[in-house]
C-alpha positions as CSV (number, residue, x, y, z in Angstrom):
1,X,0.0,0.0,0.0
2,X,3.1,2.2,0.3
3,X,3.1,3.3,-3.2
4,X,-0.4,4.3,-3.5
5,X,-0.5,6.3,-0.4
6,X,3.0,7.7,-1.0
7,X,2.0,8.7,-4.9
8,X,-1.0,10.1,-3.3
9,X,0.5,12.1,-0.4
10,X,3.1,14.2,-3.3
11,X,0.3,15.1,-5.2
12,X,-2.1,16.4,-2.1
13,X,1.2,18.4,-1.1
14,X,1.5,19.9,-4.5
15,X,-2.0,20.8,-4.7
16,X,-1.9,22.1,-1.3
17,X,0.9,24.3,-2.4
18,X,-0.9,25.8,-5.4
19,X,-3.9,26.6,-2.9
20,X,-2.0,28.2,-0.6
21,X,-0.2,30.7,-3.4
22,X,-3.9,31.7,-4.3
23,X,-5.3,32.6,-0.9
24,X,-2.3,34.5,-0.5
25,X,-2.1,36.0,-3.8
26,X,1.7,35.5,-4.4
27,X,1.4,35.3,-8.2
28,X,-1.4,37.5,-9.0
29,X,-4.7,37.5,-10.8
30,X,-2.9,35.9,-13.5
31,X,-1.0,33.1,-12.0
32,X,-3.0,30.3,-12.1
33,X,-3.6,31.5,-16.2
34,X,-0.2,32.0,-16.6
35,X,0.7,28.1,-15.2
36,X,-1.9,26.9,-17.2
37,X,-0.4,28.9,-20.3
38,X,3.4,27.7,-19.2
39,X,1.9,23.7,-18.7
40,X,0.2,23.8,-22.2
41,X,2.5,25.5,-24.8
42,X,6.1,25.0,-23.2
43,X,6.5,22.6,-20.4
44,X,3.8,19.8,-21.1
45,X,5.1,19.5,-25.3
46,X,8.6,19.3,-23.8
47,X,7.8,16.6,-21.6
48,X,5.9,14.3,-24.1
49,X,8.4,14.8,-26.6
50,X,11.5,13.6,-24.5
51,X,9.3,11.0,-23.0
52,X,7.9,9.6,-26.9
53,X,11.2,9.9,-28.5
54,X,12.7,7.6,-26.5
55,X,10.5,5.0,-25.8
56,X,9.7,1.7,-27.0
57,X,6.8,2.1,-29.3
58,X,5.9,-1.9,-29.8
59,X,4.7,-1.7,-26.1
60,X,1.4,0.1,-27.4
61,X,0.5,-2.7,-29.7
62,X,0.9,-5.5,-26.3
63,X,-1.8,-7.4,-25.2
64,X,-2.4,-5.7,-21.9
65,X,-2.8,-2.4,-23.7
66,X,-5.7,-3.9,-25.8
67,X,-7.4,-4.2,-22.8
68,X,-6.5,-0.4,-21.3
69,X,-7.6,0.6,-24.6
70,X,-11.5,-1.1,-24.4
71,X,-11.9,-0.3,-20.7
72,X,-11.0,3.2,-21.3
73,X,-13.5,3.1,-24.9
74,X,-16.3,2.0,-22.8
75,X,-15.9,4.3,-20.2
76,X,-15.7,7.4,-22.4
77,X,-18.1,6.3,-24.6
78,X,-21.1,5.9,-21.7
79,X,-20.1,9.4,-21.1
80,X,-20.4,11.1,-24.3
81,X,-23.8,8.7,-25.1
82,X,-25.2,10.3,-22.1
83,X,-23.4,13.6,-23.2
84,X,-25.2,13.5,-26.5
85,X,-28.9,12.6,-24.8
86,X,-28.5,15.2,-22.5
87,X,-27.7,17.9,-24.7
88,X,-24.4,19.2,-22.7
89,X,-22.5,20.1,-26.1
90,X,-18.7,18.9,-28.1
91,X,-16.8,20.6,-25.7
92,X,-18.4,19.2,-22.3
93,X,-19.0,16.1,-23.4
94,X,-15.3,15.8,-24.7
95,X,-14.1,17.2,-21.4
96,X,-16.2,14.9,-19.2
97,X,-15.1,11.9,-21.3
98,X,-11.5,12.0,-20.7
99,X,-12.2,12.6,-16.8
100,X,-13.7,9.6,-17.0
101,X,-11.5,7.2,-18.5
102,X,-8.1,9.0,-19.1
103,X,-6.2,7.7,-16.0
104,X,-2.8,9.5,-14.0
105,X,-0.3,7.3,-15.5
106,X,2.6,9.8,-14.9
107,X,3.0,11.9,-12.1
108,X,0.6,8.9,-9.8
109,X,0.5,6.0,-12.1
110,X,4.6,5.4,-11.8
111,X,5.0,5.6,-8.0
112,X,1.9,3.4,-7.9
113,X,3.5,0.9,-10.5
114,X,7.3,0.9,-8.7
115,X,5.2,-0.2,-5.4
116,X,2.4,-2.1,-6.3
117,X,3.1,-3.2,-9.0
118,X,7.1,-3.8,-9.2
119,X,8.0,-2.3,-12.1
120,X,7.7,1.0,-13.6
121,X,8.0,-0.1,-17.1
122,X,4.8,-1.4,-16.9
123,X,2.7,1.8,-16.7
124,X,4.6,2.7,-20.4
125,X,1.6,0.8,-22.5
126,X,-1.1,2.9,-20.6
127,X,1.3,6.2,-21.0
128,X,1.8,5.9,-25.1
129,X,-1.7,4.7,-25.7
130,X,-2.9,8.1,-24.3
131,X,-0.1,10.1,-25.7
132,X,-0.1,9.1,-29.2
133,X,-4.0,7.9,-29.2
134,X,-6.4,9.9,-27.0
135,X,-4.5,13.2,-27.1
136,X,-4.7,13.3,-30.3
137,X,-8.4,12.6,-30.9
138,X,-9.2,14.8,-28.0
139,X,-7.5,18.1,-28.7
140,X,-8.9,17.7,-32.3
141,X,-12.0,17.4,-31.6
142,X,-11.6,20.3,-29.2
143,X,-9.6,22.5,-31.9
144,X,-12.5,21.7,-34.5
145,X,-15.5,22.3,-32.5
146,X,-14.5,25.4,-31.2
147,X,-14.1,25.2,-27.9
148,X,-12.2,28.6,-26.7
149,X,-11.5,29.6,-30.5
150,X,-13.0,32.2,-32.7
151,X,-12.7,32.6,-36.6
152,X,-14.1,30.8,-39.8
153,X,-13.9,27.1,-40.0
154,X,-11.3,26.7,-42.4
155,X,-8.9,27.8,-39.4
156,X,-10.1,25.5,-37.3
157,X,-9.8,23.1,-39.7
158,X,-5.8,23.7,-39.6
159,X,-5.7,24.6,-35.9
160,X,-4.6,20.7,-35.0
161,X,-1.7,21.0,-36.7
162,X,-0.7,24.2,-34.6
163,X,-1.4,23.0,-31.4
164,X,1.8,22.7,-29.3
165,X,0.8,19.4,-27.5
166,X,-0.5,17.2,-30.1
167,X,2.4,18.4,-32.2
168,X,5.0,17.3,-29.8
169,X,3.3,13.9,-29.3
170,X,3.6,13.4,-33.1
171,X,7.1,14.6,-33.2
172,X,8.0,12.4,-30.3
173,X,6.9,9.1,-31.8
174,X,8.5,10.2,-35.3
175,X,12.2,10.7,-33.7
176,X,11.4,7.2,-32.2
177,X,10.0,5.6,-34.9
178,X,13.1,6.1,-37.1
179,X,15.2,5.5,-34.5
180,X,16.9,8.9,-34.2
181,X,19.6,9.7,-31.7
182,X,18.9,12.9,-30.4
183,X,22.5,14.3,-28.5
184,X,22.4,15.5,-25.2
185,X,22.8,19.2,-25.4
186,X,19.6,19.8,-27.7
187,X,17.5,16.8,-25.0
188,X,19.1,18.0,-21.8
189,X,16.9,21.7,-21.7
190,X,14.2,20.3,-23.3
191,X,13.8,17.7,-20.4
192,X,14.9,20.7,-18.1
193,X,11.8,22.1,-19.2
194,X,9.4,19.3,-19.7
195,X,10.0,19.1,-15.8
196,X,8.2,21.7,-14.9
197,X,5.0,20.6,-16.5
198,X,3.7,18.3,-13.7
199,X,4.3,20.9,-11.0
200,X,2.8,23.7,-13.2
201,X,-0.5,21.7,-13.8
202,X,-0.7,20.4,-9.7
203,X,0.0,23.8,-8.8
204,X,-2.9,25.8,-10.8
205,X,-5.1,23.1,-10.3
206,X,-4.4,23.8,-6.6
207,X,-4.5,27.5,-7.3
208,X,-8.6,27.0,-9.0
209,X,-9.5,25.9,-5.8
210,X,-9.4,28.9,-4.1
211,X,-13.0,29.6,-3.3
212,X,-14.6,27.3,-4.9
213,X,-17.6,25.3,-4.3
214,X,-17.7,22.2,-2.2
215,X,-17.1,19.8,-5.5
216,X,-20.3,17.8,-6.8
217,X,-22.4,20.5,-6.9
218,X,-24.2,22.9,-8.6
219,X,-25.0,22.8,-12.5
220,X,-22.4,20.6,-13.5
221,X,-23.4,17.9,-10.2
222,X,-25.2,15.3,-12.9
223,X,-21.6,15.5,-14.7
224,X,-19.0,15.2,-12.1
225,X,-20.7,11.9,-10.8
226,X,-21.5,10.4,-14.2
227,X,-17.7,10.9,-14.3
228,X,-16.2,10.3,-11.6
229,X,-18.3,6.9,-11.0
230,X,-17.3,5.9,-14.5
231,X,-13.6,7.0,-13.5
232,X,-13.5,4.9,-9.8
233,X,-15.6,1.7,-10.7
234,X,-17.1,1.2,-14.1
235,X,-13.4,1.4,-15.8
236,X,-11.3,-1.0,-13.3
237,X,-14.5,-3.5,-13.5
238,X,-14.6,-2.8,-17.2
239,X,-11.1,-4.0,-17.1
240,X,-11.1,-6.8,-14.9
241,X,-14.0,-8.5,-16.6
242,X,-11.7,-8.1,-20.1
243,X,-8.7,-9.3,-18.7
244,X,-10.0,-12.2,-16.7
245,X,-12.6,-13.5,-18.8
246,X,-12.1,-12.3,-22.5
247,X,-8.6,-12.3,-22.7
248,X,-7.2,-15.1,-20.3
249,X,-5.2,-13.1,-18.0
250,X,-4.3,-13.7,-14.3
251,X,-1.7,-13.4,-11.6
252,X,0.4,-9.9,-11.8
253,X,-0.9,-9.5,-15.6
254,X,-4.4,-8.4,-14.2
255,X,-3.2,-6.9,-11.4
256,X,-1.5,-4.8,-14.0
257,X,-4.8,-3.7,-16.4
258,X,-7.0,-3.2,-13.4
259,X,-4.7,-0.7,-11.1
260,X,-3.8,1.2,-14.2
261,X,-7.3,1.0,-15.2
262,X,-8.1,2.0,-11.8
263,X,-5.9,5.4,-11.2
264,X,-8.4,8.9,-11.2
265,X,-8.5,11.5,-13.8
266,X,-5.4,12.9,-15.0
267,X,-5.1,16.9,-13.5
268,X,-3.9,17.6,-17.3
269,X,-7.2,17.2,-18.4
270,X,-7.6,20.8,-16.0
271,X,-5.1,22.6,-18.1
272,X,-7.0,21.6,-21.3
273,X,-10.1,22.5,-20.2
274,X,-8.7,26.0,-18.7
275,X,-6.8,25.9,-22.1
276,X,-10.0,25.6,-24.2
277,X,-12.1,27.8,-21.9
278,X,-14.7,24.9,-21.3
279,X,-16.1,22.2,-18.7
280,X,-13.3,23.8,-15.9
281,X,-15.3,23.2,-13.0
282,X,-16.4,20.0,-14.3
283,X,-13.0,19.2,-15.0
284,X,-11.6,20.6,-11.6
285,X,-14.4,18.7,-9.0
286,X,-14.2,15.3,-11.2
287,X,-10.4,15.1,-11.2
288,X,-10.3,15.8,-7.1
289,X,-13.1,13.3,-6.5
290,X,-12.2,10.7,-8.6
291,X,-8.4,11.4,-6.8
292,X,-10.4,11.0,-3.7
293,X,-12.2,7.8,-4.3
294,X,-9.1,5.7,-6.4
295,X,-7.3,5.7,-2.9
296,X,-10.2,3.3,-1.6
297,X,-10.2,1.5,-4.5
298,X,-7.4,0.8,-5.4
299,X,-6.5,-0.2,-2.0
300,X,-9.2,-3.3,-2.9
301,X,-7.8,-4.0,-5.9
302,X,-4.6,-4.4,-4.4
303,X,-5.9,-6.5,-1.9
304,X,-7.8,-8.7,-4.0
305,X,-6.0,-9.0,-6.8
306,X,-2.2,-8.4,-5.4
């Protein structure tokens, strides 16, 4: 249990940090924009490119990742069916639908995989799959709906290709695709930057709760719990019954797809909806309760499964 409640604990600090700097005001009006601006266009690209251009892309097509990649279809897509039925819009509905199924694989997901699960390596799959797959999708689908944009649709059409994260994740699996050997002096500040990303996201995420509402409420309540309950439970079960029964796996392989499958929202997904001006306090209350309730669960998974 060490690694989920250690994973946890760095991320409550950080957040608590963030919260702190806004109720006292130390950056401004414009800090918690200005992280948000830093994460998105500078830090966060930087990071996915170093991290994409030297991994190991045949991991993405492994068997485990098939199953990641279903769970997290049938989470999201519950969420957008009920998006569409209910009226709430493209950009909500997109928003919602990665809180509920795009997991923490980086910042929680590899503490979480050195302690429970032994190996860091093994959170890699789940990492590329959303890098190179749901990005992707996501922030086009954003970009061409309109979310946050203004102009004629022919520039939306062509804002994908100018926006700095998916950009970066496509650049990233290029250099490793060809097998490019990128020296040290051009990687070295780029990964100097790409580490600030994590702290910069944690850190306005912390920030936007200054004053808030208690989370869950409100106009967006119907959202956050479709969300989050599709985050906590329906995705790990989703991935369990997959893994056990559909694709024959057992032992430390399941344990795998079902604490992966099991880790909350991602606080990215915060920065892309403050990014796109859309869903934020959906995206803000679903990613802190689905934080909240992962601890429980995946303390039973562990349990049960370890």
């Amino acid at each position: 249990m060490q690694g989920v409640l250690s994973g946890f604990a760095v991320i409550a600090v950080v957040i608590g940090v963030g919260y702190v700097i806004g109720r006292r005001d130390w950056l401004g009006v414009h800090g918690q924009e200005v992280l948000t601006k830093l994460a998105f266009y500078v830090a966060s690209p930087a990071l996915l490119f170093t991290l994409l251009a030297r991994a190991d892309l045949s991991v993405i097509f492994s068997g485990r990742l098939l199953v990641t990649a279903l769970s997290t279809a049938a989470a999201a897509g519950v969420f957008v069916a009920v998006g569409v039925v209910r009226g709430w819009g493209v950009g909500r509905t997109t928003i919602g639908a990665l809180c509920s199924s795009y997991v923490n694989s980086a910042n929680l997901g590899i503490p979480i995989a050195v302690y429970v699960l032994g190996d860091a390596s093994l959170v890699a799959p789940v990492l590329l799959f959303q890098l190179v797959v749901l990005n992707p999708i996501a922030l086009t689908v954003l970009d061409l709906s309109g979310a946050g944009a203004e102009g004629p649709m022919w520039r939306r059409l062509l804002s994908p290709l100018s926006n700095p994260i998916a950009v970066a994740t496509l650049a990233g699996v290029a250099v490793s695709a060809v097998g490019l050997d990128i020296p040290g002096p051009v990687l070295d500040p780029l990964t100097l930057i790409g580490n600030m990303s994590v702290p910069a996201v944690l850190l306005a995420f912390g920030i936007s709760l200054r004053g808030s509402a208690v989370p869950g409420r409100g106009s967006d309540r119907g959202a956050v719990l479709l969300s989050v309950t599709l985050k906590a439970v329906v995705q790990p079960l989703a991935a369990w019954a997959l893994g056990a029964h559909v694709f024959g796996l057992h032992g430390a392989a399941l344990l795998d797809v079902v604490v992966t499958s099991a880790l909350p929202a991602a606080q990215n997904l915060y920065t892309y909806a403050s990014q796109y001006r859309v869903a934020e306090t959906l995206a803000r209350d679903a990613i802190l309760l689905s934080t909240t309730a992962s601890v429980p669960v995946l303390v039973v998974v562990a349990t049960l499964l370890g």
